[in-house]
C-alpha positions in Angstrom: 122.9 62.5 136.7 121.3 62.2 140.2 118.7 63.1 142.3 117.4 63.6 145.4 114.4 61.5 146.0 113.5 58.8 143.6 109.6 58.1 144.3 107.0 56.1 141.8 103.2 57.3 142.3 100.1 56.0 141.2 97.9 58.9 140.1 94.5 57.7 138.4 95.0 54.2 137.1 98.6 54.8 135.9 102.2 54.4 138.3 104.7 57.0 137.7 108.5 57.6 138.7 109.1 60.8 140.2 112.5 62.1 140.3 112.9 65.1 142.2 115.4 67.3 143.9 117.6 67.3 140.8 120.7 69.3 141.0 121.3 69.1 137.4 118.1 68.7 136.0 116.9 71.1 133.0 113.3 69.0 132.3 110.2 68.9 133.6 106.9 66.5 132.7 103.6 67.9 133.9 101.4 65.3 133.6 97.5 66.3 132.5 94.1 64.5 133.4 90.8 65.2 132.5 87.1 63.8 131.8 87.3 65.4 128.1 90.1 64.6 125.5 89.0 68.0 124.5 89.9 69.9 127.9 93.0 68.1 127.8 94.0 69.3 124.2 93.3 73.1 124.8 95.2 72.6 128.6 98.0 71.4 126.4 98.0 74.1 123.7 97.3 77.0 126.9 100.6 75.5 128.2 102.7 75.4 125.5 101.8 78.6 124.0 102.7 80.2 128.1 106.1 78.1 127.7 107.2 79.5 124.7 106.4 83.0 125.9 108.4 81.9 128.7 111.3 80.9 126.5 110.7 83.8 124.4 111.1 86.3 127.4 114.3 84.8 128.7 116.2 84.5 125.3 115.0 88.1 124.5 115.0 90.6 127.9 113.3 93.4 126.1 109.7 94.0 127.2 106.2 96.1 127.2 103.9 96.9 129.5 100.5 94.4 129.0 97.1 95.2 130.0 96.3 97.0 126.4 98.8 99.7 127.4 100.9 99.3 124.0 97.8 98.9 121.8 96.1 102.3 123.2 99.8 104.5 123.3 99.9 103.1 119.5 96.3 104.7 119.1 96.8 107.6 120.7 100.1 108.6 118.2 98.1 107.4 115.3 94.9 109.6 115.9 97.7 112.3 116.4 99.1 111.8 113.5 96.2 111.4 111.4 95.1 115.2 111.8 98.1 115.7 109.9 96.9 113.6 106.7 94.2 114.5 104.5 92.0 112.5 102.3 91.4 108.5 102.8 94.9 108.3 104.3 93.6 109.7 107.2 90.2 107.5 107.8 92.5 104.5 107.3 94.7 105.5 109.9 92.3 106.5 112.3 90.3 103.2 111.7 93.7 101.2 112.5 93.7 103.1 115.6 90.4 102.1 116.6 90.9 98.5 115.6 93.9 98.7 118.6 91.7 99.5 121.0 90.0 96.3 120.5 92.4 94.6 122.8 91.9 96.7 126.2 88.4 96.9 125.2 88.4 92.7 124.9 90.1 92.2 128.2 87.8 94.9 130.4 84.8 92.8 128.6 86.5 89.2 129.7 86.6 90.7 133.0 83.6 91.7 133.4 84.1 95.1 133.3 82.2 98.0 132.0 84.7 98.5 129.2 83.5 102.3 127.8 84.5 103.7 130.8 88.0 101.5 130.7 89.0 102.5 127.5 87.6 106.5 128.2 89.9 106.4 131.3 92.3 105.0 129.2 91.9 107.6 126.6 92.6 110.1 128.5 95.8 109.1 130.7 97.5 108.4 127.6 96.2 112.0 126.4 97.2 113.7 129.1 99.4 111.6 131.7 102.8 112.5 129.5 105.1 110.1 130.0 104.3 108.6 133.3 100.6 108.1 131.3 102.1 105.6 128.5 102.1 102.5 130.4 98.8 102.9 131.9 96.4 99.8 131.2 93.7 97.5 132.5 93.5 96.6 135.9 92.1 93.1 135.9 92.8 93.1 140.1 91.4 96.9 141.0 88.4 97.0 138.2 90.2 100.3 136.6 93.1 101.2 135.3 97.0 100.9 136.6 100.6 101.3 135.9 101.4 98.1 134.0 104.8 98.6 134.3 104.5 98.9 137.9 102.1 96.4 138.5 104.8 93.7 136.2 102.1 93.1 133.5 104.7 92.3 130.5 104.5 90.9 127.3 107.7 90.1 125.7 108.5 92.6 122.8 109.2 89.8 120.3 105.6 88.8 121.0 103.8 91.9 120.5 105.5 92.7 117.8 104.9 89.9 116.0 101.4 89.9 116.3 101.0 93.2 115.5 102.6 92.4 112.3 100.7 89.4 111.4 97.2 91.6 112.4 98.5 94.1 109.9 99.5 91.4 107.3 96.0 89.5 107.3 94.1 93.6 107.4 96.2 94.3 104.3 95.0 90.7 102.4 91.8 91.0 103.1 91.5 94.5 101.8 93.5 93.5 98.5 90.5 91.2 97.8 89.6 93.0 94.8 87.0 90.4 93.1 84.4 88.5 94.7 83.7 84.8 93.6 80.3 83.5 93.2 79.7 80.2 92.2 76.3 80.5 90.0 74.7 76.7 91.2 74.7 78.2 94.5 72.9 81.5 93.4 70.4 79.3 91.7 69.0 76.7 94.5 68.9 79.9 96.7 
């Protein structure tokens, strides 16, 4: 291959070559420094887990709107469709329901944000926005709530739904756990 501008830098204590202006190329090295092999272990995780969301969008187009706007359109058809159940079929569902709030709830608390009256304003686009309401979510830049669509807060499809599977997955083992273990030394010393 070639390049445009061969360079070698010294960053820190180490000399690297820097090729740049690459026609051709398909790679990139970031190079990471830090005072903590720690903080430079979760940098490199926080990266690779946005690069393969990255790869993730691109080989798969289809997406959602972010922000907790899936999670709290998901709740809203569930506590719908609960009042048509009876029995415990109906406080499982709604509890599900609830448990998907937990993400716009999460992300108006990271924020900063007083996240009851999020998730009510929430509540009620979704109840009563129609269709235009569905992709309402957090506003991280306004302190309320927004179009995600509009505002390109996406999450590849892939993505969410394979979390929402594996959420559902580890709800359903732990709720199969039908015996609890005790180990009798322990009850005695305590």
């Amino acid at each position: 291959g070639t390049c445009g501008l061969f360079e070698e830098r010294q960053i820190g204590d180490e000399r690297f070559n820097i090729f740049s202006e690459c026609p051709e190329g398909r790679t990139t090295t970031i190079v990471l420094r830090g005072g903590a092999e720690q903080f430079i272990a979760e940098t490199e995780r926080s990266i690779h887990d946005s690069i393969m969301i990255v790869r993730r969008a691109v080989k798969n187009a289809k997406i959602v709107p972010g922000g907790g706007a899936i999670e709290m359109e998901l709740s809203k058809f569930l506590r719908l469709h609960a009042r048509k159940i009876y029995g415990k079929a109906q406080l499982i569902i709604n509890s599900y329901a609830k448990a998907l709030e937990v993400i716009p709830r999460q992300l108006s608390d990271n924020a900063g944000f007083d996240s009851t009256d999020i998730l009510n304003r929430l509540r009620q686009r979704h109840a009563f926005g129609g269709d235009a309401g569905r992709w309402y979510g957090v506003d991280m830049d306004e302190e309320g709530i927004c179009d995600c669509y509009e505002k390109f807060v996406w999450e590849p499809l892939v993505v969410k739904l394979s979390a929402l599977a594996a959420a559902t997955e580890a709800a359903c083992l732990v709720l199969s756990v039908d015996e609890t273990i005790k180990n009798p030394q322990a009850e005695q010393q305590g």
